[in-house]
N, CA, C, O and CB atoms as a CASP TS submission, in Angstrom:
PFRMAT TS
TARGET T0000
AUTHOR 0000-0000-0000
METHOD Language model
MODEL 1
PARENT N/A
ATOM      1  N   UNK     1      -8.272   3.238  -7.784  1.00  0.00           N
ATOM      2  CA  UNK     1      -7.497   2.015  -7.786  1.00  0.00           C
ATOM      3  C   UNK     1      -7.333   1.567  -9.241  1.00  0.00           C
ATOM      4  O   UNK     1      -8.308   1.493  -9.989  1.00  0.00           O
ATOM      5  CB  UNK     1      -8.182   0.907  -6.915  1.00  0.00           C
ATOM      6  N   UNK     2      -6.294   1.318  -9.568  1.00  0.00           N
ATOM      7  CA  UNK     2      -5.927   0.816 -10.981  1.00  0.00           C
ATOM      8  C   UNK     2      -4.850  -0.353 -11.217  1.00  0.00           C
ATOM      9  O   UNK     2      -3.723  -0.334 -10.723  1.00  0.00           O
ATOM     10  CB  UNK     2      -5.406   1.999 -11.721  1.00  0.00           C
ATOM     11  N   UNK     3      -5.254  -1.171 -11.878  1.00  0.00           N
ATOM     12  CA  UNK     3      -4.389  -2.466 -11.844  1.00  0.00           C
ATOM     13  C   UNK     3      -4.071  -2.676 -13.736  1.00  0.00           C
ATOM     14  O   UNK     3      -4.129  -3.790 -14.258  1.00  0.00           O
ATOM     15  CB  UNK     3      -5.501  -4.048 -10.935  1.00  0.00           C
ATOM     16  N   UNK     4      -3.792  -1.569 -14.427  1.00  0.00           N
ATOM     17  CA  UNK     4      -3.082  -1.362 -15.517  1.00  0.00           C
ATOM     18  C   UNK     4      -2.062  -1.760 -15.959  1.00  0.00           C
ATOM     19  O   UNK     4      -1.162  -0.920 -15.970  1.00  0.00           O
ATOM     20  CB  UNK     4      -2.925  -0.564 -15.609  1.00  0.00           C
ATOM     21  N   UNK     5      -1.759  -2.991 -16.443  1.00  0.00           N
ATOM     22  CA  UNK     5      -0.445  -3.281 -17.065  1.00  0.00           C
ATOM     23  C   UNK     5       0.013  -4.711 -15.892  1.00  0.00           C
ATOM     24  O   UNK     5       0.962  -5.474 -16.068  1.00  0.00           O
ATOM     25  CB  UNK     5       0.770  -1.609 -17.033  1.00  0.00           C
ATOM     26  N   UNK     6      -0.911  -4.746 -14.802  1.00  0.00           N
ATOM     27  CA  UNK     6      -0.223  -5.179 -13.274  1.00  0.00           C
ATOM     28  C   UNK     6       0.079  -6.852 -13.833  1.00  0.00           C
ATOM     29  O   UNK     6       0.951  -7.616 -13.421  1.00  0.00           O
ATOM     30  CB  UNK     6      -1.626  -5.013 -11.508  1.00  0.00           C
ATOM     31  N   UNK     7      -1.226  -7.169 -15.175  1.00  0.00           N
ATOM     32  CA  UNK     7      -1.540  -8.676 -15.720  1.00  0.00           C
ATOM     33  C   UNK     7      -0.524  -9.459 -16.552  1.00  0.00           C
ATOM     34  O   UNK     7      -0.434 -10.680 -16.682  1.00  0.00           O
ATOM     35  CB  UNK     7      -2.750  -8.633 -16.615  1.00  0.00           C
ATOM     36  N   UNK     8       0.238  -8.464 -17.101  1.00  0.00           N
ATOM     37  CA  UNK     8       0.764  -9.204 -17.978  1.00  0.00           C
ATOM     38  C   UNK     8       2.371  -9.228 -17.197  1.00  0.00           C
ATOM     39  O   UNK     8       3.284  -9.183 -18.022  1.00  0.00           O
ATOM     40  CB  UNK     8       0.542  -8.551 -19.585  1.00  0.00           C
ATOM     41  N   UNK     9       2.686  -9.273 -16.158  1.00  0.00           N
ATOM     42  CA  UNK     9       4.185  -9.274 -15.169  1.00  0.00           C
ATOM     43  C   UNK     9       4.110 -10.950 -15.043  1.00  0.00           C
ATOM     44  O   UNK     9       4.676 -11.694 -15.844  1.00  0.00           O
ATOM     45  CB  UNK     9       4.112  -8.214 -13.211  1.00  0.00           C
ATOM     46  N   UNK    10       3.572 -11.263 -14.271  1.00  0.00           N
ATOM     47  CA  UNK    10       3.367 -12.553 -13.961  1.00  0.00           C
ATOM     48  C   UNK    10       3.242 -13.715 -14.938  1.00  0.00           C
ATOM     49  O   UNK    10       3.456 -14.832 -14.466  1.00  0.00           O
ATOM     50  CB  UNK    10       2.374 -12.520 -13.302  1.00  0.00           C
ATOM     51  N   UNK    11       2.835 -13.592 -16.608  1.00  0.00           N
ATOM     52  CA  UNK    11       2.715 -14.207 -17.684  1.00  0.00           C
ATOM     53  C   UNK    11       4.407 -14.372 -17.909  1.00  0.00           C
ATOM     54  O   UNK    11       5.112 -15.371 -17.764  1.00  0.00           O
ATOM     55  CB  UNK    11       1.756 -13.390 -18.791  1.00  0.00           C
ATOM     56  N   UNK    12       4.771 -12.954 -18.329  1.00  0.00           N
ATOM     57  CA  UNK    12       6.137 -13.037 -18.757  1.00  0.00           C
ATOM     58  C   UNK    12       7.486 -13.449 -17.747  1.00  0.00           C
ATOM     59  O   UNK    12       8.662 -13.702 -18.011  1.00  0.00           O
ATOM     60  CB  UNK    12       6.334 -11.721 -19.284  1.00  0.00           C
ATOM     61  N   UNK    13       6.918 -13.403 -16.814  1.00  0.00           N
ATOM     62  CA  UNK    13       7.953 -14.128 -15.450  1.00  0.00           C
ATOM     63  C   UNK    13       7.959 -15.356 -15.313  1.00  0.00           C
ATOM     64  O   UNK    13       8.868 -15.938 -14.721  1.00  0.00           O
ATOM     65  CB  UNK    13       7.619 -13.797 -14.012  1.00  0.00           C
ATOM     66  N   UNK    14       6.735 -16.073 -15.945  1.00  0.00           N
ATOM     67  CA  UNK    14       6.733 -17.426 -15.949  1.00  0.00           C
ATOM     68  C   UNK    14       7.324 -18.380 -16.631  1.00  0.00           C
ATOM     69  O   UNK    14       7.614 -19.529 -16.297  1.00  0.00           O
ATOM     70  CB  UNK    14       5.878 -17.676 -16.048  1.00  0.00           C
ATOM     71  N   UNK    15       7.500 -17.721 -17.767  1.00  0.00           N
ATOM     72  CA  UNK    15       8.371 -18.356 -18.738  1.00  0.00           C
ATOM     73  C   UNK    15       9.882 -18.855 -18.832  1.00  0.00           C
ATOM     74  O   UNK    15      10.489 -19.826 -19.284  1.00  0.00           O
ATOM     75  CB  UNK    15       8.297 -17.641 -19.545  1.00  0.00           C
ATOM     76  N   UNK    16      10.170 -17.621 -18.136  1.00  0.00           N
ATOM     77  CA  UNK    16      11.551 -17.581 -17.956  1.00  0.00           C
ATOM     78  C   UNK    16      12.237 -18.215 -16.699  1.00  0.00           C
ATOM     79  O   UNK    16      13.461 -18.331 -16.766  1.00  0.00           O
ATOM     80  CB  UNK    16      11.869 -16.275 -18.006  1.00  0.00           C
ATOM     81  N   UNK    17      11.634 -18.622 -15.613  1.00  0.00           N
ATOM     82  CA  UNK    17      11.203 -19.278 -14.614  1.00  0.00           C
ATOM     83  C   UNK    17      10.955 -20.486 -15.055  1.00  0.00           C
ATOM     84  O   UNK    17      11.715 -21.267 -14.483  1.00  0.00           O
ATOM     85  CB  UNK    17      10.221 -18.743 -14.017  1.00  0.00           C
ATOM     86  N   UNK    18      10.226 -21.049 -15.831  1.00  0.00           N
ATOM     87  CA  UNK    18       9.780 -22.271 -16.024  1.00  0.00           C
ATOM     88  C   UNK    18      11.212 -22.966 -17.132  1.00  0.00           C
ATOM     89  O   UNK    18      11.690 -24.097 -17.218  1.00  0.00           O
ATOM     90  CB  UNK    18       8.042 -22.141 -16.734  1.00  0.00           C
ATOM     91  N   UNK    19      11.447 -21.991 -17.659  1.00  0.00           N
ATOM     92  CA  UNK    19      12.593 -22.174 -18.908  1.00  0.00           C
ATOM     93  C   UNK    19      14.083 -22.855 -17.711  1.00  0.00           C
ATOM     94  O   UNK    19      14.689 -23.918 -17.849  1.00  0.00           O
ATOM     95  CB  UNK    19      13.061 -20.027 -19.969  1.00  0.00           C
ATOM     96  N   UNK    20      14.267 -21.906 -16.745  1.00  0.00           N
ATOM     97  CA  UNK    20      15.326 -22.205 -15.886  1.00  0.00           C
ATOM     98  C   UNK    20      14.833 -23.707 -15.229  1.00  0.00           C
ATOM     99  O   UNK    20      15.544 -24.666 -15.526  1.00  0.00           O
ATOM    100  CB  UNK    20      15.557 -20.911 -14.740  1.00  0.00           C
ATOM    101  N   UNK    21      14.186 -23.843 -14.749  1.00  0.00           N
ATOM    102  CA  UNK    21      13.925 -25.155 -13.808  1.00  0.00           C
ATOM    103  C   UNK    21      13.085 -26.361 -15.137  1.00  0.00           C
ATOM    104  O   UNK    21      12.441 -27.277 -14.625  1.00  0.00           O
ATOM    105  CB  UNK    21      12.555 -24.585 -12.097  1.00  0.00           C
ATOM    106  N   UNK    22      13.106 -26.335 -16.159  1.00  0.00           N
ATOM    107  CA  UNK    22      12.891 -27.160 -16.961  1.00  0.00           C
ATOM    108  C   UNK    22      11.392 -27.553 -17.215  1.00  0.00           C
ATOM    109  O   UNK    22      10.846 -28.108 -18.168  1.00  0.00           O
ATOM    110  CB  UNK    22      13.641 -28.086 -16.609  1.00  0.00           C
ATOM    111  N   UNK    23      11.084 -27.234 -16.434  1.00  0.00           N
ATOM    112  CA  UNK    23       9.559 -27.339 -16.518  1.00  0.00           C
ATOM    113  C   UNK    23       8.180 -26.536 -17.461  1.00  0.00           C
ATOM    114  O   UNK    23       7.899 -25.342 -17.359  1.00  0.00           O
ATOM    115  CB  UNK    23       9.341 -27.063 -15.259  1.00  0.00           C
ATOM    116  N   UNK    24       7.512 -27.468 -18.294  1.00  0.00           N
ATOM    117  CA  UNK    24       6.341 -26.831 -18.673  1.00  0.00           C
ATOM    118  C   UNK    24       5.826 -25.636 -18.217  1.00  0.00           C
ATOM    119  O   UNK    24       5.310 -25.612 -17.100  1.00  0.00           O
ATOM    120  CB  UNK    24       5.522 -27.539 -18.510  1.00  0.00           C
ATOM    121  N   UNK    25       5.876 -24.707 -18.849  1.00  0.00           N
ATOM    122  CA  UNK    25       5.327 -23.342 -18.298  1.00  0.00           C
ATOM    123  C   UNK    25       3.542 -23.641 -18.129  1.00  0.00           C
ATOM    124  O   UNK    25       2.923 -23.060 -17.237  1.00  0.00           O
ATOM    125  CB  UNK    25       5.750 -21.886 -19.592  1.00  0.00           C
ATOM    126  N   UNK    26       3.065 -24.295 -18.784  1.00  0.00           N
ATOM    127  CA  UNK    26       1.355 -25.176 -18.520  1.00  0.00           C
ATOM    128  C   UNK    26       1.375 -25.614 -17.380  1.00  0.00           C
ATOM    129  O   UNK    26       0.801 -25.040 -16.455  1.00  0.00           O
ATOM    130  CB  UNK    26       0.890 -26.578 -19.433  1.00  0.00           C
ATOM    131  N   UNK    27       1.954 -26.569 -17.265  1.00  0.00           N
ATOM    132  CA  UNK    27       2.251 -27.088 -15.779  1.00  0.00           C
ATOM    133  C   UNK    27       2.559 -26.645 -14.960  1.00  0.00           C
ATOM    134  O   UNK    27       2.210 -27.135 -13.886  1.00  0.00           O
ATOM    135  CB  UNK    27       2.886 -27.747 -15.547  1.00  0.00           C
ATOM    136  N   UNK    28       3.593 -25.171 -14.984  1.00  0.00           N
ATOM    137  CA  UNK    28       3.415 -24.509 -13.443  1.00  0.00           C
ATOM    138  C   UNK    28       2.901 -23.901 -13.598  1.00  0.00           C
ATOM    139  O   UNK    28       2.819 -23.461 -12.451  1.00  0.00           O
ATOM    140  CB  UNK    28       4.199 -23.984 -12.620  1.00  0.00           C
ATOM    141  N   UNK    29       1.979 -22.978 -14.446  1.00  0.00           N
ATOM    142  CA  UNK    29       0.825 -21.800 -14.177  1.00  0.00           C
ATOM    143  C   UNK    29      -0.318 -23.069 -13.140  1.00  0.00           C
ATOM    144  O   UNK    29      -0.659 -22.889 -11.971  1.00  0.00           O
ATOM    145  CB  UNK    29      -0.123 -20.962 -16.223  1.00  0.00           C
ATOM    146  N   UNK    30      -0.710 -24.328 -14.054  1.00  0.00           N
ATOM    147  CA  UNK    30      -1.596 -25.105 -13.242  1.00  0.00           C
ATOM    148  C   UNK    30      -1.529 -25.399 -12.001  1.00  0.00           C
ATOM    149  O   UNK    30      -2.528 -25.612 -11.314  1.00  0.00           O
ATOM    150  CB  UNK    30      -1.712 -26.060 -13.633  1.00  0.00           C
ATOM    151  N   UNK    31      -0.127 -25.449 -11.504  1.00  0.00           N
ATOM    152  CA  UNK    31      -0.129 -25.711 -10.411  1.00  0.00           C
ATOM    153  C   UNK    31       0.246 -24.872  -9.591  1.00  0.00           C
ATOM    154  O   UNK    31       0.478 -25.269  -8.449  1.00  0.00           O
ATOM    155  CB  UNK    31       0.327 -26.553 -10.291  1.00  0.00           C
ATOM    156  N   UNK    32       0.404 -23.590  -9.886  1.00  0.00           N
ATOM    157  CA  UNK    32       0.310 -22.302  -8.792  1.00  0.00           C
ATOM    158  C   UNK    32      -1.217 -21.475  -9.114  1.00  0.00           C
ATOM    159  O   UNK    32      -1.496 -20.364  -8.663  1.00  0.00           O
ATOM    160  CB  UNK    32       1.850 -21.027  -9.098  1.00  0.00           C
ATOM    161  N   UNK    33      -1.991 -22.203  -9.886  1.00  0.00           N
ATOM    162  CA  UNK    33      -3.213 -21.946  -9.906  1.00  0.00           C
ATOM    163  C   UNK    33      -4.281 -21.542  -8.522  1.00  0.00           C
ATOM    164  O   UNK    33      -4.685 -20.483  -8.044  1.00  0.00           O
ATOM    165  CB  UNK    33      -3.541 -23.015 -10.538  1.00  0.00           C
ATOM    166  N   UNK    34      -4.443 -22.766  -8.249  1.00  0.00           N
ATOM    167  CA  UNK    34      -5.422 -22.731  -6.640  1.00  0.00           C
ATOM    168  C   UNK    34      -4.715 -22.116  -5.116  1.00  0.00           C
ATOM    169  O   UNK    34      -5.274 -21.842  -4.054  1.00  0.00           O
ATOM    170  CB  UNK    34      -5.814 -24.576  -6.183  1.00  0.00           C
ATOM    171  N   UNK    35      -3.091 -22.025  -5.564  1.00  0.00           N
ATOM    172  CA  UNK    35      -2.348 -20.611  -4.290  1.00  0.00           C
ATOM    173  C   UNK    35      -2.657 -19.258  -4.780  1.00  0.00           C
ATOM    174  O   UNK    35      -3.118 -18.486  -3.939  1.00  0.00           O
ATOM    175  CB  UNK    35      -0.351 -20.522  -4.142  1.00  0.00           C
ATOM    176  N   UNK    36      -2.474 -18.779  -6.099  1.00  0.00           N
ATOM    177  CA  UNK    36      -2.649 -17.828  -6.564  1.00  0.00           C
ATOM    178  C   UNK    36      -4.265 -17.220  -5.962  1.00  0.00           C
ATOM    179  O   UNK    36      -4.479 -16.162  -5.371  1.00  0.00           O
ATOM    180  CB  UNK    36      -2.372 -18.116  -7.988  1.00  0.00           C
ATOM    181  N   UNK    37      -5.215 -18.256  -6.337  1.00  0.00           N
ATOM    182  CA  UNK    37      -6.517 -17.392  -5.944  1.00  0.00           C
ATOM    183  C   UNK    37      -6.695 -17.733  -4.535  1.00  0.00           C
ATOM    184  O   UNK    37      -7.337 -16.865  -3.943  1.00  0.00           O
ATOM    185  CB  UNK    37      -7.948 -17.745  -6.831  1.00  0.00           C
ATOM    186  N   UNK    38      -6.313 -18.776  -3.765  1.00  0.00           N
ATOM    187  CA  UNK    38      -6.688 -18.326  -2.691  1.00  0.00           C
ATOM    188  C   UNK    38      -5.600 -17.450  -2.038  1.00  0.00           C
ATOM    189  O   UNK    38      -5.175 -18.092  -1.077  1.00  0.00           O
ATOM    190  CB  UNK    38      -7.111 -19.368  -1.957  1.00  0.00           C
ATOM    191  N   UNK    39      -5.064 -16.455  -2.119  1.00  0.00           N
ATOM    192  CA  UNK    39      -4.304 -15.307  -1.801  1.00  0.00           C
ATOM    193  C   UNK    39      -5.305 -14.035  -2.283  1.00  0.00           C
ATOM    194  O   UNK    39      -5.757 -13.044  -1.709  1.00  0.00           O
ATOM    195  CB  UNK    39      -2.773 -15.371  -2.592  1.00  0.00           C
ATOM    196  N   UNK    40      -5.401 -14.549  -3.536  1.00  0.00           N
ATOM    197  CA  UNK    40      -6.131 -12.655  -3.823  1.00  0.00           C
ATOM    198  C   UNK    40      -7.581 -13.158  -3.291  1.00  0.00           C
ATOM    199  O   UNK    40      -8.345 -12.194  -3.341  1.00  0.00           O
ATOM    200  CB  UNK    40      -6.265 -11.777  -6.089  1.00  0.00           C
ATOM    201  N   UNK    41      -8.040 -13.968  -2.947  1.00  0.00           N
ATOM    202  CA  UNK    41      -9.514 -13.875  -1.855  1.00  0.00           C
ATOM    203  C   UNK    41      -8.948 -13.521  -0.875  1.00  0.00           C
ATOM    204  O   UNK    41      -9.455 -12.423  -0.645  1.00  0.00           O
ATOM    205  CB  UNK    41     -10.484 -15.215  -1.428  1.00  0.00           C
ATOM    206  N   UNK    42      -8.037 -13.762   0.064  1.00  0.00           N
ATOM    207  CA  UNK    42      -8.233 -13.654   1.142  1.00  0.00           C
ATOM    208  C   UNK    42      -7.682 -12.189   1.635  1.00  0.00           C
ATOM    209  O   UNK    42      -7.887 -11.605   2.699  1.00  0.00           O
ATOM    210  CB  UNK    42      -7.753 -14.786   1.689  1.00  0.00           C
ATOM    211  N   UNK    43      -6.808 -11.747   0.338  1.00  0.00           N
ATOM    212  CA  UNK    43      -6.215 -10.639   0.491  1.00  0.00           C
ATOM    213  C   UNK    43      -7.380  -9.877   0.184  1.00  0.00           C
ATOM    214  O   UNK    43      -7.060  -8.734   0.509  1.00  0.00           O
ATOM    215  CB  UNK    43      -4.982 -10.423  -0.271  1.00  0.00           C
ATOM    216  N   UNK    44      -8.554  -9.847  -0.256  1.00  0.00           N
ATOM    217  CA  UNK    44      -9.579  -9.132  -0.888  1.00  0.00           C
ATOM    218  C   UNK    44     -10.202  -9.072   0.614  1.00  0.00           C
ATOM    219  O   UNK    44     -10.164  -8.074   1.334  1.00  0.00           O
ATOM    220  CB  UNK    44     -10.472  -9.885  -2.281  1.00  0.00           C
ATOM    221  N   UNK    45     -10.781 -10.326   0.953  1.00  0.00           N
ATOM    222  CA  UNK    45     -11.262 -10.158   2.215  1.00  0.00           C
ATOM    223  C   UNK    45     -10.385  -9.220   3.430  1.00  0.00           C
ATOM    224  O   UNK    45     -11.067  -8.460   4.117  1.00  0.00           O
ATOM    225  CB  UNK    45     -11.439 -11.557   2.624  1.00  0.00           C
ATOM    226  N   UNK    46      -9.152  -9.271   3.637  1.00  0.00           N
ATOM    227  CA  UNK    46      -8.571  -8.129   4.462  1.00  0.00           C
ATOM    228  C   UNK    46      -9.091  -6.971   3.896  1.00  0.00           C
ATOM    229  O   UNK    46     -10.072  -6.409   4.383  1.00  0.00           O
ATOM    230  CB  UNK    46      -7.027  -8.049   4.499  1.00  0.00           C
ATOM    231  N   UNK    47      -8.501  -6.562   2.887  1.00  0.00           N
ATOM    232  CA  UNK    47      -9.075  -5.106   2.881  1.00  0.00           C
ATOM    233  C   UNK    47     -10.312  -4.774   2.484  1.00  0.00           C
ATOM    234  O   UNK    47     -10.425  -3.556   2.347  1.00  0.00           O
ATOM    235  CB  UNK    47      -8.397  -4.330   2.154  1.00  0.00           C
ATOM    236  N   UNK    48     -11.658  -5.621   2.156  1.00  0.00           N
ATOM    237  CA  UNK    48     -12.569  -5.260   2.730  1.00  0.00           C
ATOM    238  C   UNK    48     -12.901  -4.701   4.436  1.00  0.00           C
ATOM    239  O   UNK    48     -13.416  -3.644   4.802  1.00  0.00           O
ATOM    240  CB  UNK    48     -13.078  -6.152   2.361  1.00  0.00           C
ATOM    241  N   UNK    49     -12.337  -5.970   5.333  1.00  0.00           N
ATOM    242  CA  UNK    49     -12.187  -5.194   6.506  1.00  0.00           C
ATOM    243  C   UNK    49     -11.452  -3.561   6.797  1.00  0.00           C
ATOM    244  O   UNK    49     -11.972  -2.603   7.371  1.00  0.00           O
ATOM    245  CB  UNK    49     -11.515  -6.113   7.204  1.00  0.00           C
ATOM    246  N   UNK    50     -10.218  -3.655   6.238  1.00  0.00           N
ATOM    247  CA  UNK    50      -9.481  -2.676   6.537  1.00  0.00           C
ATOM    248  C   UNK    50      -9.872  -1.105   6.090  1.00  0.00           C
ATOM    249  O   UNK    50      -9.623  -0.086   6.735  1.00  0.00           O
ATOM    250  CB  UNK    50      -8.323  -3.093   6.049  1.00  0.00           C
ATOM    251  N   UNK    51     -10.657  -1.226   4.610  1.00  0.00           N
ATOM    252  CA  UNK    51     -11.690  -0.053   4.584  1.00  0.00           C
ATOM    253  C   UNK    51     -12.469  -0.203   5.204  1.00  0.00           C
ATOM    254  O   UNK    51     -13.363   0.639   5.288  1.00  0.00           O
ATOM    255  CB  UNK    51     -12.277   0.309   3.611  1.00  0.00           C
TER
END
């Protein structure tokens, strides 16, 4: 399993995203903060089950 390069997509998407809708790129990383991790827990927890 390798997640190489997977980190920096989501940095540079934000910007440009945040640039269109006017908004602080600080301010929406913060506030897609606490959806962001609870997704990769729970997605972690599935595929613990699923292996």
């Amino acid at each position: 399993m390798s997640f190489v390069g997977g980190g920096t997509i989501i940095p540079w998407a934000l910007i440009p995203a945040a640039a269109i809708c006017n908004v602080d790129p600080f301010d929406l990383a913060r506030r897609n903060l606490i959806p962001v991790i609870i997704g990769l827990v729970v997605t972690t927890i599935v595929a613990v089950f699923l292996i």
